[in-house]
C-alpha positions in Angstrom: 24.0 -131.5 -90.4 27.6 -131.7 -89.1 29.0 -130.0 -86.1 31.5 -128.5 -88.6 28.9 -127.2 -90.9 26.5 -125.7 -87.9 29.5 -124.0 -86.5 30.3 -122.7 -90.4 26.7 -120.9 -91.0 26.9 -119.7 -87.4 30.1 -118.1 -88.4 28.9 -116.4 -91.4 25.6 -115.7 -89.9 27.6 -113.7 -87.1 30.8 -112.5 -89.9 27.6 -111.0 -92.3 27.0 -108.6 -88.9 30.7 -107.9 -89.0 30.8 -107.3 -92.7 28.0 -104.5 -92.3 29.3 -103.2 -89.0 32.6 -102.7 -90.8 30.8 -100.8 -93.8 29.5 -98.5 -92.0 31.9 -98.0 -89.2 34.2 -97.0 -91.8 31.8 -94.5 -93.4 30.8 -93.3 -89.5 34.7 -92.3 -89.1 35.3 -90.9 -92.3 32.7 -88.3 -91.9 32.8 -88.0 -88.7 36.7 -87.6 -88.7 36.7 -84.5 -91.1 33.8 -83.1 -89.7 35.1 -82.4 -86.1 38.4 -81.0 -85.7 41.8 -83.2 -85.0 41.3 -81.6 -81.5 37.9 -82.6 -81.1 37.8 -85.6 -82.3 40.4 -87.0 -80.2 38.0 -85.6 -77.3 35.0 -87.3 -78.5 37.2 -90.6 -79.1 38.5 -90.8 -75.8 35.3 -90.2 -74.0 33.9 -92.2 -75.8 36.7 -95.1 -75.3 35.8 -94.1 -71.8 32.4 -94.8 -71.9 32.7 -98.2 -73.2 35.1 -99.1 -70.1 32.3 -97.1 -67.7 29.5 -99.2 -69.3 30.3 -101.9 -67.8 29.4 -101.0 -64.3 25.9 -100.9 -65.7 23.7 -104.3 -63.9 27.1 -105.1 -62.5 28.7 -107.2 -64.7 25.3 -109.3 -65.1 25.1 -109.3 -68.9 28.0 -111.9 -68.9 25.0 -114.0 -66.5 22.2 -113.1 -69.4 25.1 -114.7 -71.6 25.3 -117.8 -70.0 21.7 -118.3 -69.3 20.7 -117.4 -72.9 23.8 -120.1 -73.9 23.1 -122.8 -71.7 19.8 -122.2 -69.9 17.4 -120.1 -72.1 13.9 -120.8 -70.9 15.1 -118.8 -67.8 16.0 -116.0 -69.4 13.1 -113.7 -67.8 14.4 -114.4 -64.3 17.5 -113.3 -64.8 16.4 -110.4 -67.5 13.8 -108.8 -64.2 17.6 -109.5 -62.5 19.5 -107.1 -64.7 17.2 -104.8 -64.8 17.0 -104.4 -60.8 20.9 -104.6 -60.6 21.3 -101.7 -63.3 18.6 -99.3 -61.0 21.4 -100.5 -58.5 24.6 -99.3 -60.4 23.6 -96.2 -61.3 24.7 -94.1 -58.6 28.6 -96.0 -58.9 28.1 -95.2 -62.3 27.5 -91.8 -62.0 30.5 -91.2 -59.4 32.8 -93.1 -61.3 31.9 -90.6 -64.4 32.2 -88.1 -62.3 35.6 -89.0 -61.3 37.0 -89.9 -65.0 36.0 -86.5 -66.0 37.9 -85.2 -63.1 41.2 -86.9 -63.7 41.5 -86.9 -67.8 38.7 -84.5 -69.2 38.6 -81.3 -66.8 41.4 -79.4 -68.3 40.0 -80.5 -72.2 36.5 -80.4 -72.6 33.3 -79.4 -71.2 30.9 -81.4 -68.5 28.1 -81.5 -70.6 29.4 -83.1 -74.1 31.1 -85.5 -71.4 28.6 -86.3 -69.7 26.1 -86.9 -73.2 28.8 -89.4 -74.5 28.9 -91.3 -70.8 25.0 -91.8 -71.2 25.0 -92.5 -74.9 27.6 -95.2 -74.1 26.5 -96.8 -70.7 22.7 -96.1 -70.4 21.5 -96.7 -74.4 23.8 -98.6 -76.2 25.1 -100.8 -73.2 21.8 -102.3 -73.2 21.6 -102.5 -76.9 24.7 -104.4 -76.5 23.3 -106.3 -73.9 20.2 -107.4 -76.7 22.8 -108.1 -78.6 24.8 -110.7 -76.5 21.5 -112.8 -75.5 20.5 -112.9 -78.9 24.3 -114.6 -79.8 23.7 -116.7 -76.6 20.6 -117.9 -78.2 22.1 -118.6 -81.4 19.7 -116.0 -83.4 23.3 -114.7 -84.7 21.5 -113.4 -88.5 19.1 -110.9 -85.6 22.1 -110.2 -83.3 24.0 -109.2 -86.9 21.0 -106.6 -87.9 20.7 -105.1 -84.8 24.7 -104.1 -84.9 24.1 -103.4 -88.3 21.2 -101.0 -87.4 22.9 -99.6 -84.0 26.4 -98.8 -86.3 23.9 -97.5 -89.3 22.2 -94.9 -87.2 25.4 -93.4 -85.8 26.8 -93.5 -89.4 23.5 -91.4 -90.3 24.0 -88.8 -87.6 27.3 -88.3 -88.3 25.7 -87.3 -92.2 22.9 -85.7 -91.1 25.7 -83.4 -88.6 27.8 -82.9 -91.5 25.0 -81.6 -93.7 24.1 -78.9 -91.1 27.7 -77.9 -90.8 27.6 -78.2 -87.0 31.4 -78.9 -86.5 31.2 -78.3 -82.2 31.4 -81.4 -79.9 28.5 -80.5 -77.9 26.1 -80.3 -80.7 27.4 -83.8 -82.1 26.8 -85.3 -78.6 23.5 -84.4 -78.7 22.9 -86.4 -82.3 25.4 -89.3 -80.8 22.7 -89.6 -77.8 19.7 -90.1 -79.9 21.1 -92.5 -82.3 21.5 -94.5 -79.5 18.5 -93.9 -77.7 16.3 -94.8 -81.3 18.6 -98.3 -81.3 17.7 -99.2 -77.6 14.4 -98.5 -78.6 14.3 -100.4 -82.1 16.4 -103.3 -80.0 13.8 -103.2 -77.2 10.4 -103.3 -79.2 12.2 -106.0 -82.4 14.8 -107.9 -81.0 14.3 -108.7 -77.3 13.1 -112.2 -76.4 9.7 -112.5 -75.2 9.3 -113.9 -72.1 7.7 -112.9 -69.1 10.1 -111.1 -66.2 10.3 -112.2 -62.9 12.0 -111.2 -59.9 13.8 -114.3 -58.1 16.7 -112.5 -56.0 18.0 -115.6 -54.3 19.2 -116.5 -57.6 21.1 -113.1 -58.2 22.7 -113.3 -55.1 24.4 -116.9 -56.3 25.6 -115.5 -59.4 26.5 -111.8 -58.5 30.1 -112.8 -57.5 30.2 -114.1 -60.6 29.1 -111.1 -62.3 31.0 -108.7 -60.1 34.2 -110.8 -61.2 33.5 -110.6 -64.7 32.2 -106.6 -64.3 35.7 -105.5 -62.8 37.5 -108.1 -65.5 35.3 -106.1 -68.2 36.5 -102.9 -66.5 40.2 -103.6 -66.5 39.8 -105.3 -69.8 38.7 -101.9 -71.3 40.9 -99.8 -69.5 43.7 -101.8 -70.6 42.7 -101.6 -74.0 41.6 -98.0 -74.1 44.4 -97.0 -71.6 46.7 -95.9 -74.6 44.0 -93.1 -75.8 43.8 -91.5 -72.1 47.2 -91.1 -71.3 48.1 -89.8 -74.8 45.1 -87.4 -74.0 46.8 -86.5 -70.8 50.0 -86.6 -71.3 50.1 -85.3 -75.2 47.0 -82.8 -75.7 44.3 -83.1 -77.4 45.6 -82.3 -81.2 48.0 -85.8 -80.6 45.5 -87.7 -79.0 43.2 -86.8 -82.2 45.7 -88.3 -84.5 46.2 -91.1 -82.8 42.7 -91.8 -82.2 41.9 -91.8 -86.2 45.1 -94.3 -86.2 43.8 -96.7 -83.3 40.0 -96.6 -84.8 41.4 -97.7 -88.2 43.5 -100.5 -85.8 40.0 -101.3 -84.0 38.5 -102.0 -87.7 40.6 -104.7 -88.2 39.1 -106.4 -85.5 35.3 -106.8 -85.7 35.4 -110.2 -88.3 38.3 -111.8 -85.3 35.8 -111.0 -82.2 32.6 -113.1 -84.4 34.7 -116.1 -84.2 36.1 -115.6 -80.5 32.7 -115.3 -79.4 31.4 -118.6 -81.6 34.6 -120.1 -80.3 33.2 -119.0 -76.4 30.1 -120.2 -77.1 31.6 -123.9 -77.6 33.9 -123.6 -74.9 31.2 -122.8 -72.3 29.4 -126.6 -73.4 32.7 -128.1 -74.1 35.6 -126.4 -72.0 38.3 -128.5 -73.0 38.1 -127.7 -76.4 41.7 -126.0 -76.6 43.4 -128.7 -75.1 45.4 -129.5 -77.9 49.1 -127.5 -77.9 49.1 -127.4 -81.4 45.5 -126.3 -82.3 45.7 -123.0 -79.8 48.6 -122.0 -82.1 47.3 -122.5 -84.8 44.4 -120.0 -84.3 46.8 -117.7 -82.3 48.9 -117.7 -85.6 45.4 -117.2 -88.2 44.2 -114.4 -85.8 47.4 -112.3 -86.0 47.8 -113.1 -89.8 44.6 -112.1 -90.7 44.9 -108.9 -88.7 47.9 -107.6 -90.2 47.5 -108.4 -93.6 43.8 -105.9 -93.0 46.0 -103.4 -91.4 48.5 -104.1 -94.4 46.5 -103.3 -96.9 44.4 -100.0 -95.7 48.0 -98.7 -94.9 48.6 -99.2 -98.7 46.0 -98.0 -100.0 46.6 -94.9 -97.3 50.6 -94.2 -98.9 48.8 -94.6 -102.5 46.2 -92.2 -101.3 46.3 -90.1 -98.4 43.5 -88.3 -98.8 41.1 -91.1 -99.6 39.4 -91.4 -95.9 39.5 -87.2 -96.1 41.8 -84.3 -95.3 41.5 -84.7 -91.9 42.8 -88.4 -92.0 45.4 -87.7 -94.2 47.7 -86.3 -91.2 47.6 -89.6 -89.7 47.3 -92.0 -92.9 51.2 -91.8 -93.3 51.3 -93.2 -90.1 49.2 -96.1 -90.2 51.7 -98.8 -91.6 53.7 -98.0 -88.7 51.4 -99.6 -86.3 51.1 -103.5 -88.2 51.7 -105.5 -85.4 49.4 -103.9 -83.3 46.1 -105.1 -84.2 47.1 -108.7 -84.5 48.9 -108.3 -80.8 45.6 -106.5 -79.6 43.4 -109.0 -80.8 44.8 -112.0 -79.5 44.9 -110.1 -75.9 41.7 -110.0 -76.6 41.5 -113.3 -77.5 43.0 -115.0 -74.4 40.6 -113.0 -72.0 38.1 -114.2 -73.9 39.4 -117.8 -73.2 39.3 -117.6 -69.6 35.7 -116.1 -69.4 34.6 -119.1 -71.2 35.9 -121.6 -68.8 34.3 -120.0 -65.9 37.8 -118.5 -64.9 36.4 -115.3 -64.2 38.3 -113.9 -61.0 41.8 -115.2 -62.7 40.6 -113.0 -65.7 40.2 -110.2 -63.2 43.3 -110.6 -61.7 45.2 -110.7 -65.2 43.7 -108.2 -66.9 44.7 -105.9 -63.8 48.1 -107.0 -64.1 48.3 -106.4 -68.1 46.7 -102.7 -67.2 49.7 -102.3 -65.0 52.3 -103.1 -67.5 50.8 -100.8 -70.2 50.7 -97.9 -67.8 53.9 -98.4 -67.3 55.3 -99.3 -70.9 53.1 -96.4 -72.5 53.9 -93.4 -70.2 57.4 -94.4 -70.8 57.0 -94.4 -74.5 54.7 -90.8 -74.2 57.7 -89.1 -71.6 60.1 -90.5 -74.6 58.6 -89.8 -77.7 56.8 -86.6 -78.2 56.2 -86.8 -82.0 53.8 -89.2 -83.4 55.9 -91.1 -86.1 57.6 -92.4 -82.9 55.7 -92.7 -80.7 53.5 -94.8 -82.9 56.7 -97.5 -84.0 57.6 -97.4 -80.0 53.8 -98.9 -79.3 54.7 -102.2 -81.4 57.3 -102.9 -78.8 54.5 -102.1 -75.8 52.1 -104.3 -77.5 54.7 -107.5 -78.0 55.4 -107.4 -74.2 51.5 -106.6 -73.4 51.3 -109.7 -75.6 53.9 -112.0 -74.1 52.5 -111.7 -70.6 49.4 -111.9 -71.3 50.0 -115.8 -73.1 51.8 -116.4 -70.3 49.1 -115.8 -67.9 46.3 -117.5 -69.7 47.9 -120.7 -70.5 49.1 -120.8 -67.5 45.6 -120.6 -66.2 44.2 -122.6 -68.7 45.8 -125.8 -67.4 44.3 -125.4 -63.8 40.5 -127.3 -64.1 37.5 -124.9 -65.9 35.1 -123.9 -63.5 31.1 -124.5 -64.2 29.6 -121.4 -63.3 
């Protein structure tokens, strides 16, 4: 069998996850979008945006080490699993006062501690290391289990949200509750079906080599979250609740667009980390630069088509910010190939440069967005403004990567 043809099934293997995950995330959001009101569903969108960028405190960054073992070195997998473990006993208490301090700062004046603080632990303590299942499985090529577990993990949250709906309980704190055992029952389906067998054991010396290494990629991870998710906290803070529920239900139909482009940057990872030169080649990087944004805005495209034919077809609810969803067509190609080119650098082995640029790239949409939000405050907009943020997000993040990308990979 050809290189070509491997890296084809492993693609569809991994795309067949996407495909699912995409079925039912859409179903998750429509019910779960006209169940909750605009208000509170912005809430439960930006915690929950927040917890994914809180998450990855958890072990320290050391899931991107699982990653790299279970790629290049799997029959030591159960060293560094007993390792992850220990280091997310560690984390928990800079967990827990970096919660503490999010809530502070965005949440305080909008919602309550306790649906908060469900959401944070749904997000970093059971689906985190679901996740983490997840990405060893990928590094171990068993991409057709890594696909059913997302399928199963994005299934049971689609269920909850039914199940929710069918008891009429419209109140945040109630649907925390069923958010936190969806995830709980996936960590433990991930736990008792998916997880390699092999026996744990402790070897700290070797920890201590790679946790700079982690710690880079942990605050990388951070930054890379909070620049992505930055957009739903200021609008939060800076708009209310009722705007930053509109434009959540916008950005989550954005984020679907997506989940097929992240199973071929992390096939594409998975070469680079055996063959980092891959993307040598001027004209090659383009030319995948140019397919992801195509493919993303031509999604976006048509679900904004379908939206103006039918506004009501992903609910009522939806239908307030349906008429705004063609407004935002650039952003999910520019999104995804800033995803893209952190991706890129995490693969080399570049981890601390990835650090440093994704902290830069936070920076400039801070700045760009709270200019848009202190301009614009309507959504029609302030929605068009973003398309300008996220060229210039775009621009400088290119420019960073390739410029990083001709200084020597780093084995790690």
């Amino acid at each position: 069998m050809t290189s070509q043809r491997k890296m084809l099934q492993d693609y569809f293997a991994a795309i067949s996850g996407s495909a699912g995950r995409l079925v039912f995330s859409l179903a998750y959001f429509v019910v779960l979008a006209n169940t909750l009101s605009i208000a509170e569903f912005g809430l439960f969108a930006t915690a929950s945006a927040a917890g994914i960028m809180l998450s990855r405190i958890l072990a320290l960054g050391f899931t991107a080490t699982l990653y790299r073992i279970a790629t290049v070195k799997p029959r030591l997998l159960g060293t560094y699993a007993a390792g992850f473990i220990l280091l997310a006993l560690v984390s928990l208490p800079l967990l827990g006062l970096a919660s503490a301090l999010m809530y502070l700062v965005f949440f305080a004046g909008d919602m309550t501690a306790l649906p908060f603080a469900l959401i944070i632990a749904a997000e970093a303590l059971l689906w985190r290391p679901t996740e983490t299942v997840v990405i060893v499985n990928n590094g171990l090529n068993r991409f057709a289990k890594a696909a059913m577990l997302v399928i199963i993990g994005v299934a049971l949250r689609a269920l909850a949200a039914g199940v929710f709906a069918f008891y009429a309980m419209t109140d945040l704190t109630s649907w925390s509750l069923f958010y936190l055992a969806a995830n709980g029952i996936s960590l433990v389906i991930a736990l008792v079906f998916f997880c390699p067998r092999q026996r744990l054991r402790l070897r700290p010396a070797l920890y201590w080599r790679r946790l700079s290494d982690a710690l880079y990629v942990a605050g990388a991870e951070i930054l890379f979250y909070l620049q992505m998710e930055l957009d739903k906290l200021l609008v939060l803070a800076l708009g209310g609740a009722q705007l930053a529920g509109i434009y959540a239900m916008i950005m989550r139909l954005v984020d679907l667009t997506a989940i097929p482009i992240r199973s071929f940057s992390m096939l594409l990872v998975q070469r680079m980390m055996r063959a980092p030169e891959l993307l040598s080649r001027m004209k090659l990087r383009l030319g995948i630069e140019g397919a992801i944004f195509a493919v993303s805005t031509l999604a976006l495209l048509m679900l904004s088509v379908l939206l103006l034919l039918y506004p009501t077809l992903l609910g009522k609810n939806v239908a307030e910010a349906a008429p705004l969803v063609i407004l935002a067509l650039a952003i999910p190609g520019l999104r995804n190939l800033t995803e893209y080119q952190a991706e890129l650098l995490f693969a080399r082995g570049q981890t601390l440069l990835r650090a440093i640029n994704l902290a830069l790239l936070a920076g400039v949409k801070a700045l760009l967005l709270s200019l848009a939000l202190m301009t614009f405050d309507a959504a029609r907009p302030l929605v068009l403004s973003l398309n300008g943020v996220f060229v210039v997000i775009y621009l400088v993040s290119a420019a960073l990567t390739y410029r990083a990308l001709r200084k020597p990979a780093k084995r790690v």
